[in-house]
C-alpha positions as CSV (number, residue, x, y, z in Angstrom):
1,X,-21.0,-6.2,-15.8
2,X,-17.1,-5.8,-16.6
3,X,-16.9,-3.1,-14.9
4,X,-18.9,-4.4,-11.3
5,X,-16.2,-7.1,-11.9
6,X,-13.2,-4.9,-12.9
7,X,-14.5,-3.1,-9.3
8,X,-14.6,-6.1,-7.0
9,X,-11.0,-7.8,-8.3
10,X,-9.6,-4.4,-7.9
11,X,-11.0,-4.1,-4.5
12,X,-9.9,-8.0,-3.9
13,X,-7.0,-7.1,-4.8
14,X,-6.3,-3.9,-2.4
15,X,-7.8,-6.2,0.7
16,X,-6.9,-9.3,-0.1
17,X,-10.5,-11.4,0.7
18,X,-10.0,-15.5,0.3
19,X,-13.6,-15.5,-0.3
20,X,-16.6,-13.7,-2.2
21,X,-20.4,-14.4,-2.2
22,X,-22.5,-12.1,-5.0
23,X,-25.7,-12.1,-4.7
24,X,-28.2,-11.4,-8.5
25,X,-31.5,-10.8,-9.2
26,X,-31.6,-12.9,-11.5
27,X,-30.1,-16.5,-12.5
28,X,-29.2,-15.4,-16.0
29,X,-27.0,-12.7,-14.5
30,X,-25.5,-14.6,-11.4
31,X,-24.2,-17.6,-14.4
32,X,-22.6,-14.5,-16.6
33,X,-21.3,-13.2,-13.6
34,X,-19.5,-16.3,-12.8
35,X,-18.7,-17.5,-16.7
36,X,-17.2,-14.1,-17.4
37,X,-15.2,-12.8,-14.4
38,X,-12.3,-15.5,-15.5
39,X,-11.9,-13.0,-18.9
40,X,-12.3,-10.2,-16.7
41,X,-9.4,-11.4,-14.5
42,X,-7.0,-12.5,-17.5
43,X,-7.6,-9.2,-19.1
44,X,-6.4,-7.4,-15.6
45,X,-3.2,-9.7,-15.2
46,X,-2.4,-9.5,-18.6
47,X,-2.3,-5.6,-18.7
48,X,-1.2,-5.1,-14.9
49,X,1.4,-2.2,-14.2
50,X,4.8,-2.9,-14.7
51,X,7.4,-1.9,-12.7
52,X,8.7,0.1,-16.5
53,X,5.1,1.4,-16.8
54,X,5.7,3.2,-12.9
55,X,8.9,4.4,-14.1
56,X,8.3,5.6,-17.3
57,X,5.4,7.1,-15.4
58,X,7.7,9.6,-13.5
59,X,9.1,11.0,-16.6
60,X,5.7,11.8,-18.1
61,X,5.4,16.3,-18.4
62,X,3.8,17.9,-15.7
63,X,-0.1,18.1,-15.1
64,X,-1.3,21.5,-16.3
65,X,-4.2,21.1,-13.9
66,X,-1.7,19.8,-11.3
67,X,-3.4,16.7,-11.0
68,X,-1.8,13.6,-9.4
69,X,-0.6,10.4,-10.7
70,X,-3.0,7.2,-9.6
71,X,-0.8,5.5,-7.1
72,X,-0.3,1.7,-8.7
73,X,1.5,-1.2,-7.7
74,X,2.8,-3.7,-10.1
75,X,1.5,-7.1,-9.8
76,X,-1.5,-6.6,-7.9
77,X,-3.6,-9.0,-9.5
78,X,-3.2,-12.6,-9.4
79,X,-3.1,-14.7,-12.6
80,X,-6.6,-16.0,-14.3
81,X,-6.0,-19.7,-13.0
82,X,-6.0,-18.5,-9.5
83,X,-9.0,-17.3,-9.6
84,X,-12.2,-19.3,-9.1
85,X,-15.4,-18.7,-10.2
86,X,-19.0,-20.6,-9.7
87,X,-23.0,-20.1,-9.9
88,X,-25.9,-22.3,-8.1
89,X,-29.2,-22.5,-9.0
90,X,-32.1,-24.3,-8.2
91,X,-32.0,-26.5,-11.2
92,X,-28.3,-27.6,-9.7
93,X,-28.6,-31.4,-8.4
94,X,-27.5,-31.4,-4.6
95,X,-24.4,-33.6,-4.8
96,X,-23.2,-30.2,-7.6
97,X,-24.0,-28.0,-5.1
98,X,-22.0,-29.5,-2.3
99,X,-19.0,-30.1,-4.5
100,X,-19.2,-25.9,-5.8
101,X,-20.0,-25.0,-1.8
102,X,-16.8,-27.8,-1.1
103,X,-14.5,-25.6,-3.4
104,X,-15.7,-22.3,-2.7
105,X,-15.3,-23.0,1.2
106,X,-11.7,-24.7,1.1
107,X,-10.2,-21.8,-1.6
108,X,-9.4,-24.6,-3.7
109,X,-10.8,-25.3,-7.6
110,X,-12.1,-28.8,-9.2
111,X,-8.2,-30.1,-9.3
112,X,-8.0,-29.5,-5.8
113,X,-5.1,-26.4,-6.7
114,X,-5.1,-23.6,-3.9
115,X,-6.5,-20.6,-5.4
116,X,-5.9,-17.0,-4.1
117,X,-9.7,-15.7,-5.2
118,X,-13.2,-18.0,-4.8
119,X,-16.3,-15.8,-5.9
120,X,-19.9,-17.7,-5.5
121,X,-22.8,-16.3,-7.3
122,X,-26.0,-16.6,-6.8
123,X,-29.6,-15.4,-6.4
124,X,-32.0,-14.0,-3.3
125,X,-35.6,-15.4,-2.8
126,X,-37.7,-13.0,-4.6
127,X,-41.1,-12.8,-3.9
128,X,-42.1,-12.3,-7.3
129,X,-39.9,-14.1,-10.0
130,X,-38.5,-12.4,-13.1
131,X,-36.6,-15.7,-14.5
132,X,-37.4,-18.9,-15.7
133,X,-35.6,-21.0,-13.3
134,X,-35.7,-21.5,-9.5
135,X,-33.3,-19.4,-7.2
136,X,-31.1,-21.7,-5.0
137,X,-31.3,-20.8,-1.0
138,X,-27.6,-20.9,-0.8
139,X,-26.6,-20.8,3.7
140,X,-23.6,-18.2,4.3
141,X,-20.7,-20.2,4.8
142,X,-18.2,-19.0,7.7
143,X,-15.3,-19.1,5.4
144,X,-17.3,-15.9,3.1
145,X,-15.7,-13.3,3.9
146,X,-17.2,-10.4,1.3
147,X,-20.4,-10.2,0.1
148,X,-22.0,-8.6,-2.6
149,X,-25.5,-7.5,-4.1
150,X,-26.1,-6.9,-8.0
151,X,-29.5,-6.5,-8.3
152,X,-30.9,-5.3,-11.6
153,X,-34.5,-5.2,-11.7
154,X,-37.3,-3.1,-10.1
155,X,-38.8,-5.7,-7.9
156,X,-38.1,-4.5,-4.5
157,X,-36.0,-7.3,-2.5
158,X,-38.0,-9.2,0.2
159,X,-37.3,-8.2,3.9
160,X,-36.0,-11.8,4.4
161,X,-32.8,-13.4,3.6
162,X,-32.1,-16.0,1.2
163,X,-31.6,-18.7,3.6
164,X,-32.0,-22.3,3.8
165,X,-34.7,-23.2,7.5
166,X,-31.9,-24.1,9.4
167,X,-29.4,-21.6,8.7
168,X,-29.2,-17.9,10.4
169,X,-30.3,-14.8,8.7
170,X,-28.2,-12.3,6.0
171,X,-25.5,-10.1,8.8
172,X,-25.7,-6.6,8.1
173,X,-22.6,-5.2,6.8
174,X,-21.6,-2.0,6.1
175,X,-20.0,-2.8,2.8
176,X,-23.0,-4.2,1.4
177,X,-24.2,-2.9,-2.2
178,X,-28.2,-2.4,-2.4
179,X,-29.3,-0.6,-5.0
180,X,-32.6,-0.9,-6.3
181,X,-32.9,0.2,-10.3
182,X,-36.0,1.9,-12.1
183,X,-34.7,1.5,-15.4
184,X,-32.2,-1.0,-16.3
185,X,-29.9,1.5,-18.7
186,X,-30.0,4.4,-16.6
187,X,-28.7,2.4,-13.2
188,X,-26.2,0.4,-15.3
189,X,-24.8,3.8,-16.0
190,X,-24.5,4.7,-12.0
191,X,-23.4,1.0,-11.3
192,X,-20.2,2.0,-13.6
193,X,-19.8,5.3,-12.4
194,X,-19.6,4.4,-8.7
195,X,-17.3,1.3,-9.6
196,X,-15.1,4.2,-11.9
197,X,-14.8,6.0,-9.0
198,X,-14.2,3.0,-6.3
199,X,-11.2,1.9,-8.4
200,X,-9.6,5.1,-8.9
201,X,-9.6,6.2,-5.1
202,X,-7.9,2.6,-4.7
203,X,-6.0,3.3,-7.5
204,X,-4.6,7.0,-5.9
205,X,-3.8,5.3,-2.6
206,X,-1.8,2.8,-4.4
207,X,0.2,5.4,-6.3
208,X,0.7,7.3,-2.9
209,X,2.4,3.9,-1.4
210,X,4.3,3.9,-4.5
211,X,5.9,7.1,-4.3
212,X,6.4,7.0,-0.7
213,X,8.7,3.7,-1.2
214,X,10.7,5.0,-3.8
215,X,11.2,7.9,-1.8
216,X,12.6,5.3,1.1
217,X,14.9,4.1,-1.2
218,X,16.4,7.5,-2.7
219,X,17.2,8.6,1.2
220,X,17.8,5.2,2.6
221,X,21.7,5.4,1.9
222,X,22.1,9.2,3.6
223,X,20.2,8.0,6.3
224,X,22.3,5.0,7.3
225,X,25.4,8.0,6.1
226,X,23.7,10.2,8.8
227,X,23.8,7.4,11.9
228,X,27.2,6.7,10.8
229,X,28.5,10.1,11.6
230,X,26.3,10.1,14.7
231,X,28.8,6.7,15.4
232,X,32.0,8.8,15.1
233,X,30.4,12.1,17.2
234,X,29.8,10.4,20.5
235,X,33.2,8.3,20.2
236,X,34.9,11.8,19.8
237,X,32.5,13.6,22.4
238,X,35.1,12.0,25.2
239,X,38.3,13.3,23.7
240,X,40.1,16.3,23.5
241,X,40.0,15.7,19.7
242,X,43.3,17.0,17.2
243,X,43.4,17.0,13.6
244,X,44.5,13.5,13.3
245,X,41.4,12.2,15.0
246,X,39.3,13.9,12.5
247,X,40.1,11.4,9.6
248,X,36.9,9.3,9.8
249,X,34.7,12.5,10.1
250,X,36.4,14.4,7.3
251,X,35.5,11.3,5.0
252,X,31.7,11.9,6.1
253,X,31.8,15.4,6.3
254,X,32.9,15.0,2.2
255,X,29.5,12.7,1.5
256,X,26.9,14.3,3.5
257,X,28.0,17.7,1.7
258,X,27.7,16.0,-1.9
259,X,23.7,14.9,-0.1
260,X,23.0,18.4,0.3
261,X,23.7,18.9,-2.8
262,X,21.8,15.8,-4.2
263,X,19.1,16.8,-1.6
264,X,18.3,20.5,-0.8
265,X,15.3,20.1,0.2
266,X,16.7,18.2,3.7
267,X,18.4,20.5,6.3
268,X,21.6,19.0,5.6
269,X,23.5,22.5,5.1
270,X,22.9,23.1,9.3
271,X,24.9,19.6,10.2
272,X,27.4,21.0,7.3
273,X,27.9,24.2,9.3
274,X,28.0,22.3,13.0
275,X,31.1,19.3,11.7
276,X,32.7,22.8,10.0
277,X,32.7,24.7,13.1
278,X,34.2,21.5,14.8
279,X,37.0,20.8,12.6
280,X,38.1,24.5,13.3
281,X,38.8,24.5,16.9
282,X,40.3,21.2,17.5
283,X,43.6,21.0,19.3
284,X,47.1,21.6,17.9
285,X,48.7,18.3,17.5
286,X,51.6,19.1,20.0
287,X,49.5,20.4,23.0
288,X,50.8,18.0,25.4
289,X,54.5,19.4,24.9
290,X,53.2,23.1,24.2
291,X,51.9,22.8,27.6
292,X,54.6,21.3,29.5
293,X,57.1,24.1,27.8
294,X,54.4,26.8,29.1
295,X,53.9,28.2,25.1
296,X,50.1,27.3,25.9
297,X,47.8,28.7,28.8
298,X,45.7,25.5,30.0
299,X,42.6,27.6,30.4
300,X,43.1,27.8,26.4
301,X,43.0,24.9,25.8
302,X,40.1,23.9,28.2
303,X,37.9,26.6,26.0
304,X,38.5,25.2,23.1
305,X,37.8,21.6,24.9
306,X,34.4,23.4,25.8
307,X,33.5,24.7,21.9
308,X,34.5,21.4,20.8
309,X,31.3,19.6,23.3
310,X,29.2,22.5,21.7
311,X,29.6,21.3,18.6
312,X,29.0,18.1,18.8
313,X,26.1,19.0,20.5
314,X,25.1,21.1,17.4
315,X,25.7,18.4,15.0
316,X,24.2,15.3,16.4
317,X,20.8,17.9,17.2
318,X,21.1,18.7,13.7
319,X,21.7,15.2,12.2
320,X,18.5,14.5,14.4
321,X,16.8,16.5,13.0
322,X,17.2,15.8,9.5
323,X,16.6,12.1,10.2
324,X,13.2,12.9,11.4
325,X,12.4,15.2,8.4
326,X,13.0,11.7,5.9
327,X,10.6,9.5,8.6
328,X,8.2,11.8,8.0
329,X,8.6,12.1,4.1
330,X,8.5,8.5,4.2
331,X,5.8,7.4,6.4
């Protein structure tokens, strides 16, 4: 049963339901369903990931089976008072049954507190009983919005729903759990298995978010560095640029090489090469006077006007395309 319950917070937790209904076999196991999940959910809050534990994480030695780390987030689960739990029964007088359906429909507990999780458990009509008290017909409430079967005996569920005589029958949906046990020990087993694996696929795509953000982070400083220089390109790309209107980019050109080095796994070396290429054939300082004293042969000077465009052609496709490469590491 801890582990059905481990299953359905984790999954509660990844899609973030207001509301649960869980639907037993028996009374006995809808009331221990309901008493037990709040230990269940203090024991998950207590020893949720840390954002140390995802750290320390990353250090850990390599897999030598190259398996991957589960992808966690810290603080997925809510804390224990947050969550509310309840059971109905036959034997429940009616004015206890509208107060649990009150709370369970409005998210709220007995103190009238918001709460983040409201689980309802219950039992189907059988047509053959296996307990010693009455099931309760328990109407779906619009505000349910999960619900989910535990059965655990070998009586074969009726074809109709659990219903009250005015309410509308059981929707079908997808995500619905029927399983129908021949022995109670050997399904128990499967029960666990299934929620084992349920929780670690949840667990994998969590880690993958993980990584993905911390990724965002590492390149999220080069990237801004990157649209920077982009800035400074297309304010030159209308000059004929000299040396001394290369101070701005030479600062850049310094901290996008020390990227490449932080980074080589980006293309960064290309926009390197372009801003290098650029720096070369800029003006001489002095053109204006070279020209008028006829040391200088205009069409010179128009070529290396020319090689300058090129280049910052070159470098702004280059800076695009590293900026594209981190989106895509990132998304």
């Amino acid at each position: 049963m801890a582990l059905l319950q481990t299953a359905l917070l984790e999954h509660a937790a990844k899609w973030n339901p207001r509301t649960v209904m869980t639907f037993h076999q028996r009374v006995e196991e809808a009331a221990a369903f309901a008493e037990k999940l709040p230990e269940t959910a203090t024991e998950l809050y207590v020893n949720d990931a840390t954002d140390d534990d995802l750290a320390a994480a990353d250090k850990l030695p390599k897999s030598s089976i190259d398996a991957e780390f589960y992808e966690l987030e810290a603080g997925r689960h809510v804390p224990p008072d947050r969550v509310w739990s309840a059971w109905l029964c036959g034997d429940h007088l009616v004015t206890e049954r509208r107060e649990v359906l009150r709370q369970f429909a409005n998210g709220i507990d007995a103190a009238g507190r918001r709460v983040h999780r409201a689980l309802l458990a219950s039992v189907r009509a059988m047509h053959r009983r296996r307990s010693s008290e009455p099931p309760v017909r328990v109407p779906l409430h619009d505000s349910s919005q999960a619900t989910k079967y535990h059965p655990v005996s070998a009586t074969i569920p009726p074809p109709w729903p659990a219903t009250s005589r005015n309410s509308a029958p059981w929707p079908t949906a997808t995500d619905t759990l029927r399983c129908h046990e021949a022995d109670r020990s050997q399904w128990a087993a499967v029960i666990g298995l299934a929620a084992l694996i349920v929780s670690t696929y949840f667990s994998i795509d969590q880690l993958r978010k993980s990584q993905r953000s911390k990724k965002a982070k590492r390149y999220k400083s080069d990237y801004e560095l990157l649209s920077e220089a982009v800035v400074v390109l297309d304010k030159l790309a209308g000059t004929a640029a000299q040396k001394t209107d290369l101070t701005k980019l030479s600062e850049l050109l310094s901290r996008i090489k020390q990227a490449e080095r932080r980074f080589p796994e980006l293309p960064l070396g290309t926009v390197v090469a372009h801003l290098d290429t650029y720096r070369r054939i800029t003006l001489p300082d002095d053109f204006r006077r070279k020209l008028t004293a006829k040391r200088i042969v205009l069409d010179d000077l128009l070529d290396l006007s020319r090689q300058q465009g090129t280049a910052i052609a070159g470098a702004l496709a280059a800076i695009g395309a590293v900026q594209n490469e981190i989106e895509r590491r990132t998304n």
